[in-house]
Backbone as JSON Lines, residues from 0, in Angstrom:
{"i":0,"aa":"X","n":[14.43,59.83,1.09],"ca":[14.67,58.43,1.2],"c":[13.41,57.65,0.83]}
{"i":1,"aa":"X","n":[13.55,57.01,0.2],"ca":[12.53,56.06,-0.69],"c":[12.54,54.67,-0.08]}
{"i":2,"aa":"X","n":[11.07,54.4,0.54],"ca":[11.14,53.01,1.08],"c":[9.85,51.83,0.49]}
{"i":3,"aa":"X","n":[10.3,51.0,-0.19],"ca":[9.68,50.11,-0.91],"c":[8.99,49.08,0.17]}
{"i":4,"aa":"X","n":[8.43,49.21,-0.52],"ca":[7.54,47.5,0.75],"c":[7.82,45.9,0.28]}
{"i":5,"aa":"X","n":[8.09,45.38,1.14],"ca":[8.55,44.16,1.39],"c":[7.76,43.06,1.41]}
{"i":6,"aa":"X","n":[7.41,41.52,1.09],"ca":[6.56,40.87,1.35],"c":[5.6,40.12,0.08]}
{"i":7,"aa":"X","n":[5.08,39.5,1.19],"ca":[3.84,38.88,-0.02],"c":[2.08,39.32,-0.07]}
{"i":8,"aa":"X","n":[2.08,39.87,-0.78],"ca":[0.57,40.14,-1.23],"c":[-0.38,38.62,-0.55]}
{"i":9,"aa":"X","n":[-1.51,39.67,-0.04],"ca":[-3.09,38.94,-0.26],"c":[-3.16,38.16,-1.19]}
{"i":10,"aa":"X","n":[-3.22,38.38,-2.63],"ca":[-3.58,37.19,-3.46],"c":[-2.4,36.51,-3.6]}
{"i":11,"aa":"X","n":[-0.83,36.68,-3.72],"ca":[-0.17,35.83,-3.83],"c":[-0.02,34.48,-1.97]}
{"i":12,"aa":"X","n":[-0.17,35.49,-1.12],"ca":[-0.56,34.18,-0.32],"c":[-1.75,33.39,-0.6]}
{"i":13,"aa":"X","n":[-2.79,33.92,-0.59],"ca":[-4.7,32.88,-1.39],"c":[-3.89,32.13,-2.26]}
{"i":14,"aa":"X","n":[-3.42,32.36,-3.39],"ca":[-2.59,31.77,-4.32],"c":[-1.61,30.54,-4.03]}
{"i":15,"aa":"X","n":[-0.81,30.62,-3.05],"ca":[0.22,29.98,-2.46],"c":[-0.67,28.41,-1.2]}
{"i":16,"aa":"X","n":[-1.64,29.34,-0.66],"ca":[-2.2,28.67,0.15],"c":[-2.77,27.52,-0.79]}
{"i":17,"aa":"X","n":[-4.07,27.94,-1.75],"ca":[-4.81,26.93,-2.61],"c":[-3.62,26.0,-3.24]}
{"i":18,"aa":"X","n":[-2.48,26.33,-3.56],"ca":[-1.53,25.41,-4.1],"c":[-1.24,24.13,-3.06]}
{"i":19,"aa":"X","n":[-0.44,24.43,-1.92],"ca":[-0.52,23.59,-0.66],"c":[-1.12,23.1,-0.32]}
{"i":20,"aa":"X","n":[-2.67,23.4,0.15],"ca":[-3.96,22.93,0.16],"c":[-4.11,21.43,-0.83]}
{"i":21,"aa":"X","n":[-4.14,21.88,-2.03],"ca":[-4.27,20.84,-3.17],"c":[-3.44,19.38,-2.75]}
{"i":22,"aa":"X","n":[-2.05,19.69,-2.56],"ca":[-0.97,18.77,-2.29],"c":[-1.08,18.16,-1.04]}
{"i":23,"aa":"X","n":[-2.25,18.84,-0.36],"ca":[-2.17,18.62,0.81],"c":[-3.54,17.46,0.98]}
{"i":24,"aa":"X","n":[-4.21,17.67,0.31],"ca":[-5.67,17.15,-0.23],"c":[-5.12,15.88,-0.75]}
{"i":25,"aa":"X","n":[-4.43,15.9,-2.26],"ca":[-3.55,15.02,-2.47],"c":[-3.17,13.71,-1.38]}
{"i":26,"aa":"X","n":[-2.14,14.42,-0.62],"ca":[-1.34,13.42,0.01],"c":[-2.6,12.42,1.52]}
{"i":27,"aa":"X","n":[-3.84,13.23,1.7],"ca":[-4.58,12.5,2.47],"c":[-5.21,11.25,1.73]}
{"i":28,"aa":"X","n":[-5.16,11.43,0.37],"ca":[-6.09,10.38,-0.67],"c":[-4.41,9.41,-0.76]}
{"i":29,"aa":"X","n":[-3.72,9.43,-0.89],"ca":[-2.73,8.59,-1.1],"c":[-1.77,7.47,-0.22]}
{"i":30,"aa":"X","n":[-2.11,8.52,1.18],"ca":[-1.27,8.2,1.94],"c":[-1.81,6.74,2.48]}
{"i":31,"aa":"X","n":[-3.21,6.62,2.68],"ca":[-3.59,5.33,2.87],"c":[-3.14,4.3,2.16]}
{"i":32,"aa":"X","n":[-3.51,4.57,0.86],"ca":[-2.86,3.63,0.2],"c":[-1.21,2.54,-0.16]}
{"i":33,"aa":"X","n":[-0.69,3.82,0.62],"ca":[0.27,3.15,0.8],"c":[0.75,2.76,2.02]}
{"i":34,"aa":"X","n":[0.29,2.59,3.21],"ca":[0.07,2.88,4.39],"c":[-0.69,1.17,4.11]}
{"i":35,"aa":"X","n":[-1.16,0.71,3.21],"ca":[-2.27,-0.49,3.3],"c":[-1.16,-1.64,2.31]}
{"i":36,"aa":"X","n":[-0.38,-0.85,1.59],"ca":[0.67,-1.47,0.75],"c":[1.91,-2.2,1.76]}
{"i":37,"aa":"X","n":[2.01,-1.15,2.73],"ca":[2.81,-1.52,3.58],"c":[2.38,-2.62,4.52]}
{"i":38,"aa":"X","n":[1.06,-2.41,5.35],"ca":[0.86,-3.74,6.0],"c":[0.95,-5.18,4.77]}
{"i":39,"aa":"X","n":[0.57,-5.06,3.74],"ca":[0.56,-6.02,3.0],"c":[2.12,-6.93,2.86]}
{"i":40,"aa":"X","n":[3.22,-5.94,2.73],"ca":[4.63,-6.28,2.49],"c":[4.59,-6.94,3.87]}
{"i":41,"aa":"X","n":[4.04,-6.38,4.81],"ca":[4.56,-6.76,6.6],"c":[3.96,-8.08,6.79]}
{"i":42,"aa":"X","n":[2.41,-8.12,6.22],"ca":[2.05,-9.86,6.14],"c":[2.85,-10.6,5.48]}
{"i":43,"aa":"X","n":[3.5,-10.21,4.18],"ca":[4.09,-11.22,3.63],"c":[5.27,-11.89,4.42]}
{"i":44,"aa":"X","n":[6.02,-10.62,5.13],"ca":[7.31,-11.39,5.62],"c":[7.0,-11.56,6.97]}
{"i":45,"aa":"X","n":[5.82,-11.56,7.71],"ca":[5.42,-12.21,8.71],"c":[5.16,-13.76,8.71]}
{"i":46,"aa":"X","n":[4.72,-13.9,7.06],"ca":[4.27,-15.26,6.8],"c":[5.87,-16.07,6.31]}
{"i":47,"aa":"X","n":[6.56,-15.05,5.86],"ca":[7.41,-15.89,5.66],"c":[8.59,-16.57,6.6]}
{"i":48,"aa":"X","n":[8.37,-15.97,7.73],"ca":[9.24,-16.64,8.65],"c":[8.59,-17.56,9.45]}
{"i":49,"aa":"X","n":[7.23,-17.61,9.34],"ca":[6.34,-18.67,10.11],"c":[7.0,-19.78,9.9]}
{"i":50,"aa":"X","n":[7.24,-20.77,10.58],"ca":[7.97,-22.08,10.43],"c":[6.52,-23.04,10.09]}
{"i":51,"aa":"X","n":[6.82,-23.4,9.1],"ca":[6.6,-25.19,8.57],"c":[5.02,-24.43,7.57]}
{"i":52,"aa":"X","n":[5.31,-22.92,6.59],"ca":[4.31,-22.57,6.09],"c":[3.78,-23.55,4.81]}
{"i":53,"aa":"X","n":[5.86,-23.95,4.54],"ca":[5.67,-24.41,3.28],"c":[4.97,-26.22,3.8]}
{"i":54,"aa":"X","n":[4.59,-26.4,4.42],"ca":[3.82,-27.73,4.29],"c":[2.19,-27.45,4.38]}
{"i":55,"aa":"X","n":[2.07,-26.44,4.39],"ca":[0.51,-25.93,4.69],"c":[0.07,-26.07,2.72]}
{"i":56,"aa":"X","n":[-1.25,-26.37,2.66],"ca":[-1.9,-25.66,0.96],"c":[-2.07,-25.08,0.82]}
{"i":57,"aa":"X","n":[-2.01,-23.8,-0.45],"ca":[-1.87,-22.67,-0.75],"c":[-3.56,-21.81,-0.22]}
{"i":58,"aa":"X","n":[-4.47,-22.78,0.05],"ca":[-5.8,-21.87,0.37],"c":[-5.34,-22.0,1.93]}
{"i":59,"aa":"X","n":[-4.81,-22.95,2.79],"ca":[-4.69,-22.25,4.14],"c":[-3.0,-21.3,4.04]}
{"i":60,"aa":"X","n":[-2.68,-21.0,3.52],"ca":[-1.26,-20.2,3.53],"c":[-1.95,-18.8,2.74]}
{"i":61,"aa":"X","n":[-3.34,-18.88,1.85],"ca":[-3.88,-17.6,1.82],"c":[-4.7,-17.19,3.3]}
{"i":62,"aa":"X","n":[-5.34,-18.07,3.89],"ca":[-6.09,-17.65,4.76],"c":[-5.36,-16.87,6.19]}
{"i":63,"aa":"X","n":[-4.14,-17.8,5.95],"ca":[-2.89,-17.17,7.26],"c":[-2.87,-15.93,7.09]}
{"i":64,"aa":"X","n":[-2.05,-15.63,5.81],"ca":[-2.21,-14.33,5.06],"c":[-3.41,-13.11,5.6]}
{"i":65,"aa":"X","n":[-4.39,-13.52,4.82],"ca":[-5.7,-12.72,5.05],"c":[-6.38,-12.32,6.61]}
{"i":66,"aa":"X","n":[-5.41,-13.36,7.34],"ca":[-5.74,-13.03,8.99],"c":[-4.88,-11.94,9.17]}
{"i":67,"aa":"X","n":[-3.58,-11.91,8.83],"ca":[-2.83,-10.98,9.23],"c":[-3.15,-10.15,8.7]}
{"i":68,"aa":"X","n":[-4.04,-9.35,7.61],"ca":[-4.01,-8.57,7.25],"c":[-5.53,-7.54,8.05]}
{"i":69,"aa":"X","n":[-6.09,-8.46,8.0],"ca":[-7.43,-8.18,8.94],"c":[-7.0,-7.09,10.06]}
{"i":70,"aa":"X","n":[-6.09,-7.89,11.02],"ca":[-5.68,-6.54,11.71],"c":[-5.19,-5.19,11.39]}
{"i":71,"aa":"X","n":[-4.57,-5.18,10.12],"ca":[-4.26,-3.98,9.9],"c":[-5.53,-2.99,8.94]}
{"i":72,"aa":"X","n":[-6.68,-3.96,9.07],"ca":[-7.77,-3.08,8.46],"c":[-6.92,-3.18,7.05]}
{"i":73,"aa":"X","n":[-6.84,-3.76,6.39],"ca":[-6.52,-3.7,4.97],"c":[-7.68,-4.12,3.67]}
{"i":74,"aa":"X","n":[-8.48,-3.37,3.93],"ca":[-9.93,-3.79,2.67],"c":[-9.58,-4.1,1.36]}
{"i":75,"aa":"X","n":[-8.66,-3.24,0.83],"ca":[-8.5,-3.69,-0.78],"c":[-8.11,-4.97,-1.44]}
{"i":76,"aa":"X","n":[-7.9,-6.06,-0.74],"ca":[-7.01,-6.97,-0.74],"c":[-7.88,-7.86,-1.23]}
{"i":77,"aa":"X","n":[-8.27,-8.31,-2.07],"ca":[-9.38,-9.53,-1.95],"c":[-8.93,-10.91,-2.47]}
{"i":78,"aa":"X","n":[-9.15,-11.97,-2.59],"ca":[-8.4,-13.12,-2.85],"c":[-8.11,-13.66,-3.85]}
{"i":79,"aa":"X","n":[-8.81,-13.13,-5.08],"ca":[-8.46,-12.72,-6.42],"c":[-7.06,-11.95,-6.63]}
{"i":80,"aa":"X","n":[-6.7,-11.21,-5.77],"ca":[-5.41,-10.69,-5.93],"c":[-4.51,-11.23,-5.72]}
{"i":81,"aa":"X","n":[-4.73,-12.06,-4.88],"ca":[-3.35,-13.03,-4.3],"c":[-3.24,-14.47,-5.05]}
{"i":82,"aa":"X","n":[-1.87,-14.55,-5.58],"ca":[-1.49,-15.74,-6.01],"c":[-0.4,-16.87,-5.05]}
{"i":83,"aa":"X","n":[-0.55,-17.86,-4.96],"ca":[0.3,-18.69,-4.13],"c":[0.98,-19.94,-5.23]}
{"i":84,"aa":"X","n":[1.85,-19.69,-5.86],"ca":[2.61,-20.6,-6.98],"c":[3.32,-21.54,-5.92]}
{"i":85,"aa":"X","n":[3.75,-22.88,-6.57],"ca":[4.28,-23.91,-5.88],"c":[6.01,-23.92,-6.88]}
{"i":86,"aa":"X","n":[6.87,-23.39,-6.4],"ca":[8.36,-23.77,-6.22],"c":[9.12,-24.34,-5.99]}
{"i":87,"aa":"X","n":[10.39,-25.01,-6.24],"ca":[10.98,-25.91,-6.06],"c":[11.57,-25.86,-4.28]}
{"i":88,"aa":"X","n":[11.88,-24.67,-4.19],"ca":[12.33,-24.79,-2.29],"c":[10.59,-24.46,-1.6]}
{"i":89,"aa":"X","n":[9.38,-24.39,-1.7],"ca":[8.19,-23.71,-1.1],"c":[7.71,-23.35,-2.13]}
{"i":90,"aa":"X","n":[7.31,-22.17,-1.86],"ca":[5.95,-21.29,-2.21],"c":[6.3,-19.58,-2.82]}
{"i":91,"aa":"X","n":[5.63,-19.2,-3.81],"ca":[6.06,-17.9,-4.39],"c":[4.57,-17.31,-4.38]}
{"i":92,"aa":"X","n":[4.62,-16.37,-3.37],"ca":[3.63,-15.59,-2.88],"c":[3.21,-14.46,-3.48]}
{"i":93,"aa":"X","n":[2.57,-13.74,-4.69],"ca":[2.0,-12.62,-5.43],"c":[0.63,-12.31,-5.1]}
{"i":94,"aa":"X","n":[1.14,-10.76,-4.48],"ca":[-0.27,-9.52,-4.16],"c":[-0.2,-8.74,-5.41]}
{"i":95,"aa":"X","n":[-1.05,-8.78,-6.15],"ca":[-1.3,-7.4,-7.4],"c":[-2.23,-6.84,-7.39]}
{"i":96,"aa":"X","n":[-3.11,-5.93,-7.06],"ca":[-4.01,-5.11,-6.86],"c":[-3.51,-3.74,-7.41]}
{"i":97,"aa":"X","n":[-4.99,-3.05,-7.07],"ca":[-5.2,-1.9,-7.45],"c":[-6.26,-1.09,-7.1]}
{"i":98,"aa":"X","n":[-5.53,0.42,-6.5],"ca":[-6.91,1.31,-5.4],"c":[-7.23,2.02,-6.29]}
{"i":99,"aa":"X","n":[-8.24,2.62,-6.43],"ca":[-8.71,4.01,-6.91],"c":[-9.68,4.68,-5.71]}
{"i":100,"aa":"X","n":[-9.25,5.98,-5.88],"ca":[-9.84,6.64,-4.55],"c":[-10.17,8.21,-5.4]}
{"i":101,"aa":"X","n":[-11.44,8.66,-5.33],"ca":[-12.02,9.92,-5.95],"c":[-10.81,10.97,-5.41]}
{"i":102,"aa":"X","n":[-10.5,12.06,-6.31],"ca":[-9.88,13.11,-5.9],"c":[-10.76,14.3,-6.37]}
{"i":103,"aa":"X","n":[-10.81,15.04,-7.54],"ca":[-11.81,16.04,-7.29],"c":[-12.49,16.0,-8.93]}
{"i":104,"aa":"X","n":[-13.79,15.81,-8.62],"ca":[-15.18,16.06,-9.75],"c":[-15.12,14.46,-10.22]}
{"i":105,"aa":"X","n":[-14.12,14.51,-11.76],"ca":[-13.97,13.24,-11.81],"c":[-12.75,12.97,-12.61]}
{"i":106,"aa":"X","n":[-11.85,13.12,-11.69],"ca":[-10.16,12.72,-11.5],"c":[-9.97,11.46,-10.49]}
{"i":107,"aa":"X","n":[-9.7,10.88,-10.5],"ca":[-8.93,9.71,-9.05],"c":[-7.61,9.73,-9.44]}
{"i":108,"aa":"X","n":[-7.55,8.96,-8.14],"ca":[-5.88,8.68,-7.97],"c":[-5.84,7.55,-8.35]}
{"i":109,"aa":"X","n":[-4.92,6.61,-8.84],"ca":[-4.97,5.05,-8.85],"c":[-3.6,4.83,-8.22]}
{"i":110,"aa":"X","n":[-3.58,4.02,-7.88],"ca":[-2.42,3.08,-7.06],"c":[-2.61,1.74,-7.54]}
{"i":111,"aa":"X","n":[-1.25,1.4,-8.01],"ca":[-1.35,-0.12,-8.42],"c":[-0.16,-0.69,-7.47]}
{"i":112,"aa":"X","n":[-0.2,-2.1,-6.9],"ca":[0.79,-2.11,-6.34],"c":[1.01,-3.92,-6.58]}
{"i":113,"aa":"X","n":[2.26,-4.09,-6.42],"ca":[2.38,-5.61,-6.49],"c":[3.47,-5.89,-5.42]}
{"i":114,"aa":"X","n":[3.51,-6.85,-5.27],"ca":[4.27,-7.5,-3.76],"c":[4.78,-9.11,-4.16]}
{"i":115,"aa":"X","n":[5.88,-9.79,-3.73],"ca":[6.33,-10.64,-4.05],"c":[6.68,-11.42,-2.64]}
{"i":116,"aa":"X","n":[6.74,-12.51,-2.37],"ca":[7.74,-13.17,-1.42],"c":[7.7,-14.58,-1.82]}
{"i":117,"aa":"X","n":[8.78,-15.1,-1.33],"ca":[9.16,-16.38,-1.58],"c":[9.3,-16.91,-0.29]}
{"i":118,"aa":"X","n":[8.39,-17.9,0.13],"ca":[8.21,-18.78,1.32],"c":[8.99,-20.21,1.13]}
{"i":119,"aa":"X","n":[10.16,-20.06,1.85],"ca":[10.53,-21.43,1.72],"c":[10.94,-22.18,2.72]}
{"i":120,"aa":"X","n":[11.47,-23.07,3.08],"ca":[11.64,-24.62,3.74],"c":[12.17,-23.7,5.16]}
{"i":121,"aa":"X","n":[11.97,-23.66,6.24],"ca":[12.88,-23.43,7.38],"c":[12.22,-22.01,7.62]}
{"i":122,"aa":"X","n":[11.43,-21.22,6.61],"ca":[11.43,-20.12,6.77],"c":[12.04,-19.12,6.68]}
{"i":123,"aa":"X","n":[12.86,-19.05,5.96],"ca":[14.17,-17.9,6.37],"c":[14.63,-17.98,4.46]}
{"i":124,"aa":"X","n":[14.79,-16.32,4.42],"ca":[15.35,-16.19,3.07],"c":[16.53,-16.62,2.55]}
C-alpha cells in the first residue's frame, strides 16, 4: 500500500505567506485613505442639514466645514481643495483632492477622491 503525502510545502507556504503579507501591507497604506474620504462625505452631509447654511458666505460655510473635519483628524484636506459655487436653491459644495502615501522603494499608492453636495434652503435634499 502506497501512501502519498498530503499538504503544503515550506516554500509554498513562505510563498503564500509573502503574497498575503503584501496585500496586507497594501490595505494598511489605503485604508486610511479612505477612512479620511469618508469623514469628508460625513462633513459634507453634516453641513448640509445645518439649518440657515445657505445664508452664511462661502469662506464661513468653508470654515464650518473645516471644523468638522478637524475632529476626524482629516490632514489632507486643505482649502485649495474645496470649492463652494453659488446656485440657484444655495450652495454646491466640491472636495477634489488627492493622497499619495509611499508603498515600497519607489511605488505609492495614489488616491484621488472627489465629493459633491448641494446645500440648499431648509437644509434638506
Amino acid at each position: 500500500m502506497k501512501r502519498t503525502q498530503r499538504g503544503i510545502t515550506l516554500i509554498g507556504f513562505v510563498i503564500t505567506l509573502a503574497v498575503v503579507g503584501v496585500f496586507v501591507y497594501m490595505g494598511m497604506k489605503t485604508i486610511p485613505m479612505y477612512s479620511e474620504f469618508y469623514a469628508v462625505k460625513q462633513a459634507l452631509n453634516d453641513l448640509a442639514t445645518d439649518p440657515g447654511v445657505t445664508d452664511k458666505d462661502p469662506a464661513k460655510i468653508k470654515d464650518l466645514f473645516f471644523r468638522r473635519l478637524y475632529i476626524s483628524y482629516a490632514d489632507n484636506i486643505k482649502n485649495e481643495h474645496v470649492k463652494v459655487v453659488r446656485k440657484e436653491a444655495g450652495y454646491l459644495m466640491t472636495v477634489e483632492y488627492e493622497v499619495r502615501k509611499p508603498l515600497i522603494a519607489n511605488l505609492d499608492v495614489v488616491g484621488k477622491f472627489k465629493a459633491e453636495k448641494e446645500l440648499r434652503r431648509g437644509g434638506v435634499d
